[in-house]
N, C-alpha and C positions, 0 to 999 in steps of 0.2 A: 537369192542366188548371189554368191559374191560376183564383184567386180573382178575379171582378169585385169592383170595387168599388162596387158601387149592390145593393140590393137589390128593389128593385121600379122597370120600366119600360112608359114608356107608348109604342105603336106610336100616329100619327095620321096619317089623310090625310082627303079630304072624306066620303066616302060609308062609310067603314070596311065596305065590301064585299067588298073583294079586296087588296090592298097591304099595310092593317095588319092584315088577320086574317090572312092569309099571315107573313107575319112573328111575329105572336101565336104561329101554330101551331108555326112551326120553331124561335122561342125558348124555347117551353114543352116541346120535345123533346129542345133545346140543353142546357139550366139547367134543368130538375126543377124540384122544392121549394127551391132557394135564394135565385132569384128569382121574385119575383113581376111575371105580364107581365098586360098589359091591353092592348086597343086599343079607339079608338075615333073616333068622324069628327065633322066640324061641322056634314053634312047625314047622319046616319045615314039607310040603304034598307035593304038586306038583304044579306046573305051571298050572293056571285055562285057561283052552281051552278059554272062552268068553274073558280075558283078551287078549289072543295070537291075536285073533279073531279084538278086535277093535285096537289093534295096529297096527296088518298089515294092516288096512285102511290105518295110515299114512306111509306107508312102512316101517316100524320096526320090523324084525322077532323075534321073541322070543320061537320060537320053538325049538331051542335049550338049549334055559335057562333050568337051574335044582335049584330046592330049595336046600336053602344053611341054613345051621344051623349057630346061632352064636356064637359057642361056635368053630367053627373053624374058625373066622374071625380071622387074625391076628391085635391085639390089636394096638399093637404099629406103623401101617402103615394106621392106618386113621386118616387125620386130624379134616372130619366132619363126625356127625351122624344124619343121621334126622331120626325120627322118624313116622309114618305113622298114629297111633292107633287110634281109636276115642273111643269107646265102652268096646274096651276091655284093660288089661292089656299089655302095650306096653313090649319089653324084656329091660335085663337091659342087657349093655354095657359100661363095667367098662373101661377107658382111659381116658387119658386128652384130650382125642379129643373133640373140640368145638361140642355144641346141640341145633338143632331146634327140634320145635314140629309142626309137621303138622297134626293136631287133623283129619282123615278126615275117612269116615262110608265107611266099608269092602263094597265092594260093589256085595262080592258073599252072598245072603240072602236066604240060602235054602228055609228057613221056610216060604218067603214071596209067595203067589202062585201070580208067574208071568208067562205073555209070554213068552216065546225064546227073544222077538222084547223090552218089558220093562226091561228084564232082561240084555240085550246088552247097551242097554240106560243106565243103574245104571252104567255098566260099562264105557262109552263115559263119560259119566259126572266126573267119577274121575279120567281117564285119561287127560278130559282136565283139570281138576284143576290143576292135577301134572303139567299137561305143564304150565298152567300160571303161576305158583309158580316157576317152573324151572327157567321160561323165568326171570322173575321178578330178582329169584338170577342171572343170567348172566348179565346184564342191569346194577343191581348195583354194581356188579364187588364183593359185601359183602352178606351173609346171611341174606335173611330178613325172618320173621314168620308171 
């Protein structure tokens, strides 16, 4: 597996509910102890139950995750940022840390009247985007968007 070259990255989207802690999780299962991941949102709420849910499919708990605001990220200890947002206004995170955009649709949609079983599914499908995106950066050893 190539070497990244960053060592510590920050996942963000608004609510760090489900998007960057999903990504958190499968980074942190990705990359071990080499990198360091964090997420976090500009309106932290809470870790969405459905995300906890289709993660522990692939054995990745996240029940202990807590939403993290960014406004107590330490600035100067990330090398990267990737961004989550699609729809909405992503946060700003001021650093010289390197930025990807990963345009990708919140996949808790109150408004939408779903199943339990469709509404699990919105979730699967942007869990596995994150993981191919993940995979993708470890592969090239570089961030790709």
């Amino acid at each position: 597996m190539p070497d990244v070259p960053f060592r510590s990255v920050l996942f963000l989207c608004v609510a760090n509910s489900a998007r960057s802690q999903m990504a958190e999780g499968l980074a942190r299962a990705a990359w071990g102890e080499r990198v360091r991941v964090q997420s976090a949102g500009s309106a932290p709420s809470r870790v969405n139950p459905d995300a906890v849910a289709v993660m522990n499919e692939l054995g990745i708990d996240l029940s202990t995750h807590r939403s993290t605001s960014v406004d107590d990220v330490d600035r100067d200890g990330v090398d990267l940022v990737i961004t989550l947002c699609a729809e909405e206004v992503c946060p700003v995170f001021l650093s010289r840390a390197r930025r990807l955009h990963w345009p990708l649709p919140d996949p808790d949609r109150p408004d939408e009247d779903l199943t339990a079983e469709e509404r699990l599914a919105q979730f699967r499908e942007t869990r596995d985007d994150i993981r191919g995106r993940i995979d993708q950066l470890t592969r090239a050893g570089l961030p790709k968007e």
